[in-house]
N, CA, C and O atoms as a Tinker XYZ file with bonds, in Angstrom:
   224  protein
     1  N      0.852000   -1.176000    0.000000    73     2
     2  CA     0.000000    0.000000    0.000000    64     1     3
     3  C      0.897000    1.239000    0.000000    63     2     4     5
     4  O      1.801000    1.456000    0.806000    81     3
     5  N      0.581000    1.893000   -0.853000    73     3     6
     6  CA     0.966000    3.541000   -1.026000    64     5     7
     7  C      0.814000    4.046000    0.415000    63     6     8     9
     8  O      0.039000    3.716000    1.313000    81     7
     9  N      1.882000    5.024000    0.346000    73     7    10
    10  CA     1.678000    6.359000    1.844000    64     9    11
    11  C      1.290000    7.333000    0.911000    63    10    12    13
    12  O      1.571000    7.461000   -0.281000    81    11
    13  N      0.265000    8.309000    2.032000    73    11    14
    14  CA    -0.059000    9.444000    1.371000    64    13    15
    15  C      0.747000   10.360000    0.821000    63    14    16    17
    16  O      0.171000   10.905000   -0.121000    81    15
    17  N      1.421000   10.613000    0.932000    73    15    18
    18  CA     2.320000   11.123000    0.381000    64    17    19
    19  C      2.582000   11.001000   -1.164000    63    18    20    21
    20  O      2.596000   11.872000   -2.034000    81    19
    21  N      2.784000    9.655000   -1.227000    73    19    22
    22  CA     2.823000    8.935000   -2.758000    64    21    23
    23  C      1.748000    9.430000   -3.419000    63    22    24    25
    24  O      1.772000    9.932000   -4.543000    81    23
    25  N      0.574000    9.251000   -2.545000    73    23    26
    26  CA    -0.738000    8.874000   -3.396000    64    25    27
    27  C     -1.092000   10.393000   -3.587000    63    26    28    29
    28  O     -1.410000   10.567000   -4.763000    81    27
    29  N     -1.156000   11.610000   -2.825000    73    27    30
    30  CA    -0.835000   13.168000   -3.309000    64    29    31
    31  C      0.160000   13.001000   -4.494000    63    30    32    33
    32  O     -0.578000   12.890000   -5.473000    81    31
    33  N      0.986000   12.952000   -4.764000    73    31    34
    34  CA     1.778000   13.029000   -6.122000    64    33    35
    35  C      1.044000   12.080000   -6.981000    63    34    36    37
    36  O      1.380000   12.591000   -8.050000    81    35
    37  N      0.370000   11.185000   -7.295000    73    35    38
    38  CA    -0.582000   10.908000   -8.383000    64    37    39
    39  C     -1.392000   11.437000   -8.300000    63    38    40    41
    40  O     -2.081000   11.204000   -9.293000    81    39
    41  N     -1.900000   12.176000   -7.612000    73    39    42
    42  CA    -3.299000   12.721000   -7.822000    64    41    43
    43  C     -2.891000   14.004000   -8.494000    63    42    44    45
    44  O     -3.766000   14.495000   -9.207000    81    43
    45  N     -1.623000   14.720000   -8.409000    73    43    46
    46  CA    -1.479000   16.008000   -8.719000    64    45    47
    47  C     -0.425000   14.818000  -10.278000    63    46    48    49
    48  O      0.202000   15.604000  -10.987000    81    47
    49  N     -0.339000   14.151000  -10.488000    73    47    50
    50  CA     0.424000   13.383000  -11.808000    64    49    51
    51  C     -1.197000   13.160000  -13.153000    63    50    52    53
    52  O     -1.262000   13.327000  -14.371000    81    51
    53  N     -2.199000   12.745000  -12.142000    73    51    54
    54  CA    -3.491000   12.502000  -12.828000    64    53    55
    55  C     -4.229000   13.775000  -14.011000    63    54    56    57
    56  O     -4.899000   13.691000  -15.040000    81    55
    57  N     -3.517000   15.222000  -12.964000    73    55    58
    58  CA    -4.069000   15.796000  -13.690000    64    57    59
    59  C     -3.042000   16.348000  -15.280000    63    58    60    61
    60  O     -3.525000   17.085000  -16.139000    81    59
    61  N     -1.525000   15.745000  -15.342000    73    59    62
    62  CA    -0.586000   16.023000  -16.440000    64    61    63
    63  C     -0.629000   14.949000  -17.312000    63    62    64    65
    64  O     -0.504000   15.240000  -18.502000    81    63
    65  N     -0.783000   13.699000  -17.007000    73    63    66
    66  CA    -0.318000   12.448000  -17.478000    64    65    67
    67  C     -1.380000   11.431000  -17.249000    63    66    68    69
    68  O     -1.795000   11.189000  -16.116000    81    67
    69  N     -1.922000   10.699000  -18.553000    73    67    70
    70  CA    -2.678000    9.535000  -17.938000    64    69    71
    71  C     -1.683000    8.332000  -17.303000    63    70    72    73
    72  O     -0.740000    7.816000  -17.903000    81    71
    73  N     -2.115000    8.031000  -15.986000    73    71    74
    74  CA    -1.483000    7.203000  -14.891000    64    73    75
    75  C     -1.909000    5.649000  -15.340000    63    74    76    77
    76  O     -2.915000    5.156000  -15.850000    81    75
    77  N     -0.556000    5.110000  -14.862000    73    75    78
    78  CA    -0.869000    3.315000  -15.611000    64    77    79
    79  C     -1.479000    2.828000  -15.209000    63    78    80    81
    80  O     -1.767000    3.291000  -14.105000    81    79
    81  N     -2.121000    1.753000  -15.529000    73    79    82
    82  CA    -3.237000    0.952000  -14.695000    64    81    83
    83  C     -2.594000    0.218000  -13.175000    63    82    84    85
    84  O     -3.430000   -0.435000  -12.550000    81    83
    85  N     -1.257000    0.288000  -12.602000    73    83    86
    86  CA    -0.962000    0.188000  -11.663000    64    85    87
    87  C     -0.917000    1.220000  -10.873000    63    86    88    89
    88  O     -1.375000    0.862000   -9.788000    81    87
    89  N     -0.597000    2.343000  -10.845000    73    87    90
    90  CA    -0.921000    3.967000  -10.621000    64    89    91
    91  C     -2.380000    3.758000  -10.402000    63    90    92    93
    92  O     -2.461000    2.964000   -9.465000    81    91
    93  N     -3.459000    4.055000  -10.774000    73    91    94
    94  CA    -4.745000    3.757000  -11.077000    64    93    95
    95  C     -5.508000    3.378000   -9.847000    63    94    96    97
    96  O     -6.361000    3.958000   -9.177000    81    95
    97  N     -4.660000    1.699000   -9.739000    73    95    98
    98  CA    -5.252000    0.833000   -8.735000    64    97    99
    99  C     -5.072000    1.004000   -7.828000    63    98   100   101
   100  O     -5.873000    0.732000   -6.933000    81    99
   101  N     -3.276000    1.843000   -7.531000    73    99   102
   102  CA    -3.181000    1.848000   -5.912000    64   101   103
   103  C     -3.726000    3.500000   -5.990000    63   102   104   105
   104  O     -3.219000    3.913000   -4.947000    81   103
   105  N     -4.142000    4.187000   -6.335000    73   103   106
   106  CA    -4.861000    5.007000   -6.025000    64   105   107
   107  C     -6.543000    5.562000   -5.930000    63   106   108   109
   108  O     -7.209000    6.502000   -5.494000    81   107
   109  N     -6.710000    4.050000   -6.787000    73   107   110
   110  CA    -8.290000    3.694000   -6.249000    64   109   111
   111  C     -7.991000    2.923000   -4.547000    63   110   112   113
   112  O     -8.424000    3.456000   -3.526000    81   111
   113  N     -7.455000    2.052000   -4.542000    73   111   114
   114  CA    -7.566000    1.575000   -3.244000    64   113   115
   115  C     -7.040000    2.502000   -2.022000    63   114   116   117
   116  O     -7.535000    2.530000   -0.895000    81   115
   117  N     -6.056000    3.168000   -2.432000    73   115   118
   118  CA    -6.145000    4.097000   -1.148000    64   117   119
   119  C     -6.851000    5.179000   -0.801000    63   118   120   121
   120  O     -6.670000    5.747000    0.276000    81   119
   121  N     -7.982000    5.679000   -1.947000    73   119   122
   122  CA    -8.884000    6.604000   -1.752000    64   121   123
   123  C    -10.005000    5.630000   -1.077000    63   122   124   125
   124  O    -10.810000    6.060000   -0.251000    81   123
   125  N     -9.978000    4.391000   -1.476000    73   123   126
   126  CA   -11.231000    3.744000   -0.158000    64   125   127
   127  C    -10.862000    3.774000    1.117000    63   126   128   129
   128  O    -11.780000    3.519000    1.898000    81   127
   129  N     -9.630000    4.042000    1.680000    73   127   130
   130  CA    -9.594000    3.903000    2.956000    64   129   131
   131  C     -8.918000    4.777000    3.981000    63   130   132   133
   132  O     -8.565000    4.520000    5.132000    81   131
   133  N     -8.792000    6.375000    2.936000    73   131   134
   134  CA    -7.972000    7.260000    3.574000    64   133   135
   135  C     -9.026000    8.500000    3.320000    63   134   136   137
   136  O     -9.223000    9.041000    2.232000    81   135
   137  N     -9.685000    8.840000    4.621000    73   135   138
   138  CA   -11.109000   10.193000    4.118000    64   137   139
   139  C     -9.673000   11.604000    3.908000    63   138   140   141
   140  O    -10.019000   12.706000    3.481000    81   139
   141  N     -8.347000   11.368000    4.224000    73   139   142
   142  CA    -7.936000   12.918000    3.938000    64   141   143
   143  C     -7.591000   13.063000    2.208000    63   142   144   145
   144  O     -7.870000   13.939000    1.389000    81   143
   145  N     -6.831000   11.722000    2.103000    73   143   146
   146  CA    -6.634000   11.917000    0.497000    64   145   147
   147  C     -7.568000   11.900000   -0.339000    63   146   148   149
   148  O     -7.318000   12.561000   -1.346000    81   147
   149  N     -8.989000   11.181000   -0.312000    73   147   150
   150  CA   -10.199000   11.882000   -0.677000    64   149   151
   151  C    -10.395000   13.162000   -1.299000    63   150   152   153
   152  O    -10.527000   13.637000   -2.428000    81   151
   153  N    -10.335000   13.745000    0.630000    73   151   154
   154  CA   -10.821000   15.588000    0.509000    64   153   155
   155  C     -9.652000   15.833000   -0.555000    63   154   156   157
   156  O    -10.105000   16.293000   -1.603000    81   155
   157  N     -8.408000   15.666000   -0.561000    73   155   158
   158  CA    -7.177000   15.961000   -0.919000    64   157   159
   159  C     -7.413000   15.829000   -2.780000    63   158   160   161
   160  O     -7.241000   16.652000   -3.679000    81   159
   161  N     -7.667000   15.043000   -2.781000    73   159   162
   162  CA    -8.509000   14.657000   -4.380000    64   161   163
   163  C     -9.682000   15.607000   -4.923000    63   162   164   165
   164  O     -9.681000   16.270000   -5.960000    81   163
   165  N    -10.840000   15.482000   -3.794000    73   163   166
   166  CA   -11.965000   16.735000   -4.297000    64   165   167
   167  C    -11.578000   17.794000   -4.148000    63   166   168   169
   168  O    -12.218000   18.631000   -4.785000    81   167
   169  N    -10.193000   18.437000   -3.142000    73   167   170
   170  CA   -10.336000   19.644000   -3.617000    64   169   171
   171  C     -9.559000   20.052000   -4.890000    63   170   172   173
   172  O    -10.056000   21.051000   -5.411000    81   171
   173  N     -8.456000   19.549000   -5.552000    73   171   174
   174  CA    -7.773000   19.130000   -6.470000    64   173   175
   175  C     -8.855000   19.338000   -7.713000    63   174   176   177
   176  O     -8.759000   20.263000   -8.519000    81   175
   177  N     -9.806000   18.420000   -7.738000    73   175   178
   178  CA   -10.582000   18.430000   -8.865000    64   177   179
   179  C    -11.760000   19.487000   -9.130000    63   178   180   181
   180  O    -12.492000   19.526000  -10.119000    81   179
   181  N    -11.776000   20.614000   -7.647000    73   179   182
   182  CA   -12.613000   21.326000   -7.702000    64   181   183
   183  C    -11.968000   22.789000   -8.597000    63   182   184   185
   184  O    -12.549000   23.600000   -9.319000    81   183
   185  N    -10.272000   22.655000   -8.094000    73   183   186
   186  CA    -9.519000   23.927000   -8.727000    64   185   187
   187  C     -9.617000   23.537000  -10.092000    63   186   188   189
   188  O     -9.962000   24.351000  -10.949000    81   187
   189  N     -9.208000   21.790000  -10.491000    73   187   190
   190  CA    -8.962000   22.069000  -11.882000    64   189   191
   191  C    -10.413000   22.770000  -12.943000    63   190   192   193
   192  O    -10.382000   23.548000  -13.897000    81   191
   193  N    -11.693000   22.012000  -12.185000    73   191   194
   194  CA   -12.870000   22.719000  -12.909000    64   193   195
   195  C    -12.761000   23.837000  -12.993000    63   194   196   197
   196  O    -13.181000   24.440000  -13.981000    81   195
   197  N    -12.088000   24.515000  -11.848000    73   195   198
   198  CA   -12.197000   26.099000  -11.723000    64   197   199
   199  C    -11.625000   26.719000  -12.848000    63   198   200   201
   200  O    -12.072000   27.630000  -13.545000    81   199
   201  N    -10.374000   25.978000  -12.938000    73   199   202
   202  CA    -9.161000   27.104000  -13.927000    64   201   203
   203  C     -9.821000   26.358000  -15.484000    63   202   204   205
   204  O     -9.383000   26.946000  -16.473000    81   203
   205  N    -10.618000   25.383000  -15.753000    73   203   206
   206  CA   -10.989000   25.201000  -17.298000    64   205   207
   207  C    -12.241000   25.659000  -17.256000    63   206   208   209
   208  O    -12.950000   25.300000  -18.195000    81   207
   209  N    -13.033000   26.789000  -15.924000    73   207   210
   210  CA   -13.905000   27.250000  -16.247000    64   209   211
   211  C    -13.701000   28.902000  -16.797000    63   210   212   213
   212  O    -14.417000   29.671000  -17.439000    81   211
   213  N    -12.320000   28.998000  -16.177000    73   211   214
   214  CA   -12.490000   30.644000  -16.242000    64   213   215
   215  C    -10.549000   30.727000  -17.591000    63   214   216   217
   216  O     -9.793000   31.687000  -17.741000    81   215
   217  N    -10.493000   29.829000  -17.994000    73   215   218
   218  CA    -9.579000   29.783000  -18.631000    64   217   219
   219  C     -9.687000   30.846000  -19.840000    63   218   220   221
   220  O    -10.600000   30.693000  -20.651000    81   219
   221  N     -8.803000   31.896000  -19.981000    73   219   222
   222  CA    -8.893000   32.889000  -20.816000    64   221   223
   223  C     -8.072000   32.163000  -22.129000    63   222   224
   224  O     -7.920000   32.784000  -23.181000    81   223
């Protein structure tokens, strides 16, 4: 199992690079069992909506 740590750097890798299907998995499984990397994920995906909403 990934440390958070790891699993923050794919989540911020997810949004440059599609991640391998091993990447993928250990970061599906550690979002089932870690509620900070979660939040750490939604808020991540809330900026990127942000900046391809207001993208000049």
């Amino acid at each position: 199992m990934k440390k958070c740590r790891q699993i923050t750097e794919l989540i911020s890798h997810k949004a440059d690079r599609p991640l391998t299907g091993g990447e993928r998995l250990a970061l599906h499984l550690h979002l089932l069992i870690c509620p900070q990397c979660r939040e750490y994920a939604r808020q991540i995906e809330l900026v990127q909506q942000a900046v391809k909403k207001f993208k000049l």
